[in-house]
MARKEMAR-589139 format. One record per atom (N, C-alpha, C): residue in three letters; atom name; x, y, z. Coordinates in Angstrom, 2 decimals. Example, Ala and Ser with C-alpha at 12.3 -4.5 7.8 and 13.67 -1.06 7.14 Angstrom:
BEGIN
   aa  at        X        Y        Z
  ALA   N    13.19    -5.69     7.80
  ALA  CA    12.30    -4.50     7.80
  ALA   C    13.20    -3.30     7.80
  SER   N    12.85    -2.25     7.08
  SER  CA    13.67    -1.06     7.14
  SER   C    12.90     0.03     7.87
! end
This chain:
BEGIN
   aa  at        X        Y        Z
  UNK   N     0.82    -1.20     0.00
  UNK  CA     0.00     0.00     0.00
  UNK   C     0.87     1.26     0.00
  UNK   N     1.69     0.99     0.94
  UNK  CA     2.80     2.49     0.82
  UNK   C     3.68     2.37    -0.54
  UNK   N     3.73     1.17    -1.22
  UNK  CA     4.75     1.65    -2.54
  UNK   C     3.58     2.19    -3.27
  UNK   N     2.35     1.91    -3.14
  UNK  CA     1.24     2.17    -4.35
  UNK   C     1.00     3.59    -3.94
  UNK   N     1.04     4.53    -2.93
  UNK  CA     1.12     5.90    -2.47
  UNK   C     1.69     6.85    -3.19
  UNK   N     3.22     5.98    -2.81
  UNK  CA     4.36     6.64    -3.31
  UNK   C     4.81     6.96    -4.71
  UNK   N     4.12     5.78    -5.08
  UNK  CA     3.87     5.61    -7.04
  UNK   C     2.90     6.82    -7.19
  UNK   N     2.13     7.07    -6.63
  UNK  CA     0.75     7.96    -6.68
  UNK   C     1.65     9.62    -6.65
  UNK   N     2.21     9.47    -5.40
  UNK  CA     2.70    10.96    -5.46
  UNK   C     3.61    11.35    -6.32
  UNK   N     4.55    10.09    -7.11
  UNK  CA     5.68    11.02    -7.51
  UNK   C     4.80    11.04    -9.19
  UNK   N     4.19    10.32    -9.52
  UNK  CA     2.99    10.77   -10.73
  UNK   C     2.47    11.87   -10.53
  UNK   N     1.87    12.06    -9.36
  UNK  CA     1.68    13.93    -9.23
  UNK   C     2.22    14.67    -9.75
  UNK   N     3.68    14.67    -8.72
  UNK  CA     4.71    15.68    -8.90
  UNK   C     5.05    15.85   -10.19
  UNK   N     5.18    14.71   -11.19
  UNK  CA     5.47    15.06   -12.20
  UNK   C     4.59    15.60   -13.12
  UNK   N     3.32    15.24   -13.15
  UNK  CA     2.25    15.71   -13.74
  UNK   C     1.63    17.28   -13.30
  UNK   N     1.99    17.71   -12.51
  UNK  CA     1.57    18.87   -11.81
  UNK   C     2.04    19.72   -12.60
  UNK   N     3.72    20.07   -12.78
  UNK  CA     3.83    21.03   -13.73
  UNK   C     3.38    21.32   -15.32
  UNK   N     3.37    19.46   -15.68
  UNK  CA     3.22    19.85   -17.14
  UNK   C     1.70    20.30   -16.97
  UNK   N     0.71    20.52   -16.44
  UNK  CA    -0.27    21.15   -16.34
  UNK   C    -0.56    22.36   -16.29
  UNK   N     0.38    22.90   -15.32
  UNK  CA     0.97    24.35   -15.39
  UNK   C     1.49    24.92   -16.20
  UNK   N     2.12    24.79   -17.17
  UNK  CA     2.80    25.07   -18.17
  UNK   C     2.03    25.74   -19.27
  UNK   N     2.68    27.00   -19.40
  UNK  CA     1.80    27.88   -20.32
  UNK   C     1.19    27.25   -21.52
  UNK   N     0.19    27.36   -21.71
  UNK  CA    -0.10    26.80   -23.31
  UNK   C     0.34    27.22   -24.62
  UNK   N     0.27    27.08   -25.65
  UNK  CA     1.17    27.56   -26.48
  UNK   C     0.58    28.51   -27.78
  UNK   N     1.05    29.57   -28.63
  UNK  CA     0.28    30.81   -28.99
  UNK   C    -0.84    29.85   -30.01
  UNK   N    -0.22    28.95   -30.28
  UNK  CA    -2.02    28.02   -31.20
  UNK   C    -2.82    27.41   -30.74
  UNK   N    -2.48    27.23   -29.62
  UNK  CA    -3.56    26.67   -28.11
  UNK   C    -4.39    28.12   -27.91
  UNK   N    -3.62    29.35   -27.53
  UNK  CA    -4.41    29.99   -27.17
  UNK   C    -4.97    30.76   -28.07
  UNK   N    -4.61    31.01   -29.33
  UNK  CA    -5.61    31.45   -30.41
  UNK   C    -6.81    30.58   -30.59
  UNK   N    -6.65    29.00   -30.80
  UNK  CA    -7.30    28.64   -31.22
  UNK   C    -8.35    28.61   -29.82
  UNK   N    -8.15    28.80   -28.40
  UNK  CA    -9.27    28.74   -27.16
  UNK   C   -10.06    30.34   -27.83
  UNK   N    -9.10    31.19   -27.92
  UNK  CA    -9.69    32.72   -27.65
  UNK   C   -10.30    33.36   -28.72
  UNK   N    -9.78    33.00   -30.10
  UNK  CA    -9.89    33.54   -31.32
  UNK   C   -11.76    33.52   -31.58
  UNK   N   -12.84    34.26   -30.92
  UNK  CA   -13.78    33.72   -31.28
  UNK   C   -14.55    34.26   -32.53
  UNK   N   -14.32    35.32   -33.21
  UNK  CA   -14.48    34.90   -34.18
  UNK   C   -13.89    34.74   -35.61
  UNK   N   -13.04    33.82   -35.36
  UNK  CA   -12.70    32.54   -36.13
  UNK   C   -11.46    33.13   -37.33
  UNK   N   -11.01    34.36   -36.92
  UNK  CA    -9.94    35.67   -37.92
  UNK   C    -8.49    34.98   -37.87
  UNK   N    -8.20    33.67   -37.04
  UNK  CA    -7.25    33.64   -36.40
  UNK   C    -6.06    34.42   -35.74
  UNK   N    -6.99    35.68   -34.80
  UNK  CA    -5.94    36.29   -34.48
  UNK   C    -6.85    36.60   -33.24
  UNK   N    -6.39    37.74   -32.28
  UNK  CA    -6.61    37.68   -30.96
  UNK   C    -6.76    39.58   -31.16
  UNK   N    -7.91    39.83   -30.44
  UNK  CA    -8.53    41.10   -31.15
  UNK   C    -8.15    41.92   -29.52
  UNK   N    -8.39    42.97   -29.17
  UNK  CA    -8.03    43.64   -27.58
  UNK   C    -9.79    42.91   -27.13
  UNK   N   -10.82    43.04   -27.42
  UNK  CA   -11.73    42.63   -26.65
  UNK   C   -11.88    41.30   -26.43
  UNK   N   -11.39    40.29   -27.23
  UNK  CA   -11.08    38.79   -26.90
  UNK   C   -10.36    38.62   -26.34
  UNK   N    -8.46    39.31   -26.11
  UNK  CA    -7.64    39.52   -25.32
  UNK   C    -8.23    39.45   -23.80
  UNK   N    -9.28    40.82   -23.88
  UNK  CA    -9.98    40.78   -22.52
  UNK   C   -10.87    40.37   -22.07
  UNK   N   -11.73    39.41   -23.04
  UNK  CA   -12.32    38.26   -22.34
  UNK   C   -11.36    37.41   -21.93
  UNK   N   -10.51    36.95   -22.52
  UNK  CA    -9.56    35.92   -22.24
  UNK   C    -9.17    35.57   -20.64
  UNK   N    -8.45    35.05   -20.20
  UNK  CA    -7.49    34.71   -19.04
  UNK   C    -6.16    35.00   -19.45
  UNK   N    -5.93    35.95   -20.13
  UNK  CA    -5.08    36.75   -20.03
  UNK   C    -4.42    37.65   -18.88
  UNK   N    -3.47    37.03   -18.05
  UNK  CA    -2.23    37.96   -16.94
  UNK   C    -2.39    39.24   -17.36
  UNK   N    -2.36    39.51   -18.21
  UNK  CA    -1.48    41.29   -18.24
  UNK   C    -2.46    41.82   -19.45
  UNK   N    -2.61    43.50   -18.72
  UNK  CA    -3.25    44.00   -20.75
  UNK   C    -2.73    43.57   -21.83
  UNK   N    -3.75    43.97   -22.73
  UNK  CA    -3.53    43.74   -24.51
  UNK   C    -2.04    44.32   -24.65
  UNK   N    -0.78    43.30   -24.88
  UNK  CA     0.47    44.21   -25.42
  UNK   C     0.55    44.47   -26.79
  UNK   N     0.31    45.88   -26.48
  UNK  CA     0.44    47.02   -27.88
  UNK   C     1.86    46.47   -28.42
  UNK   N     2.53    46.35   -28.11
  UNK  CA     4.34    46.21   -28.84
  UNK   C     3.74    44.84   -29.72
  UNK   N     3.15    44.34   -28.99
  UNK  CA     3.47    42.26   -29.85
  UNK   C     2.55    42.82   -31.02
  UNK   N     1.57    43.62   -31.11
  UNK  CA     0.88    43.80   -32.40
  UNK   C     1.48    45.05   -33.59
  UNK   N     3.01    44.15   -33.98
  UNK  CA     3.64    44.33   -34.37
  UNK   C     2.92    45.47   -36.06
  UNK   N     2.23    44.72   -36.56
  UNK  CA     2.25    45.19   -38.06
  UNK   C     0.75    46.54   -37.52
  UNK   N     0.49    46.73   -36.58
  UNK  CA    -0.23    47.65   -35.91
  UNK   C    -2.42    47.59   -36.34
  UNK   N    -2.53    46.35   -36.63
  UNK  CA    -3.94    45.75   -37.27
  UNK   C    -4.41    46.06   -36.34
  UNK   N    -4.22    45.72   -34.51
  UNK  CA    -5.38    46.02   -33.74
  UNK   C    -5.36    44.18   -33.11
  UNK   N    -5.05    43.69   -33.85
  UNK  CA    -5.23    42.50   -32.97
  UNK   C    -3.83    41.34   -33.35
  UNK   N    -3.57    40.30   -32.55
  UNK  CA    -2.17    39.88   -32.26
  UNK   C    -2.27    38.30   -32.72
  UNK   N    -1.70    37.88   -34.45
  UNK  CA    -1.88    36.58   -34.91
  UNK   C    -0.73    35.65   -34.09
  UNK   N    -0.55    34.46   -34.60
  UNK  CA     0.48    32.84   -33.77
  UNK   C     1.85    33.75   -33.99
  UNK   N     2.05    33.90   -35.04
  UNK  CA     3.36    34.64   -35.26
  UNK   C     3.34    35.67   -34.65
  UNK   N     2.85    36.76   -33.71
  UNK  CA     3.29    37.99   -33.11
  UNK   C     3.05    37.49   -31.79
  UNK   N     2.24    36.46   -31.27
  UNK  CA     2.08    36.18   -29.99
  UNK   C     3.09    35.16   -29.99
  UNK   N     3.74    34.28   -30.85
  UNK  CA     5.16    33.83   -30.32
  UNK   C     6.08    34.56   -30.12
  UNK   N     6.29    35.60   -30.84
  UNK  CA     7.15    36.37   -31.04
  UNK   C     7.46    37.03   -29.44
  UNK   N     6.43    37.46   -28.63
  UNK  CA     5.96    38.35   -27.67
  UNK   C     6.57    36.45   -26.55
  UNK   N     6.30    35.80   -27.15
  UNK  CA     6.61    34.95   -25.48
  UNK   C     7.96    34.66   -25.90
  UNK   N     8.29    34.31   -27.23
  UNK  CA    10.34    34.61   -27.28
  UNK   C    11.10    35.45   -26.33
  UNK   N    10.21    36.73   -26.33
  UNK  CA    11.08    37.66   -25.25
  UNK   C    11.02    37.76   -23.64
  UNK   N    10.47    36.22   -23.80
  UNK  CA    10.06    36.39   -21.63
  UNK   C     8.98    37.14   -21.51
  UNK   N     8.66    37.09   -19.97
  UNK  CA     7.88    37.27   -19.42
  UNK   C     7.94    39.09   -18.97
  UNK   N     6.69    39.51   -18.69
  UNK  CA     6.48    40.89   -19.18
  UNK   C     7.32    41.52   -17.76
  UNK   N     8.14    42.39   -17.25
  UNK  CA     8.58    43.18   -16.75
  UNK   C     9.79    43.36   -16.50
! end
């Protein structure tokens, strides 16, 4: 019973982070993008579960809203501060 525990927790531990782990900019276009432009608009941004405001910089070509290629681009450079 205690090895079957112990099997139990270290499956946790390992499973815990990859859960945590940010999703990735075609995961989250394809959750947020709702209608269907494939890109991420400031008011879908802010429906979203989006951490931080709409970043003006990642919407590089200046459209108003942020496609896979400008939102990778934006997590290439780390985390915002």
């Amino acid at each position: 019973m205690k090895r079957l525990l112990l099997i139990a927790a270290v499956l946790m531990s390992i499973a815990a982070p990859a859960a945590m782990a940010q999703p990735s900019a075609a995961e989250i276009i394809a959750k947020d993008d709702k209608n269907g432009d494939k890109a991420i608009d400031r008011a879908e941004w802010a429906a979203s579960p989006a951490p931080i405001p709409f970043p003006e910089e990642a919407d590089t070509n200046k459209d108003g809203k942020i496609d896979q290629a400008e939102l990778e681009a934006l997590f290439a450079k780390g985390p915002p501060g």
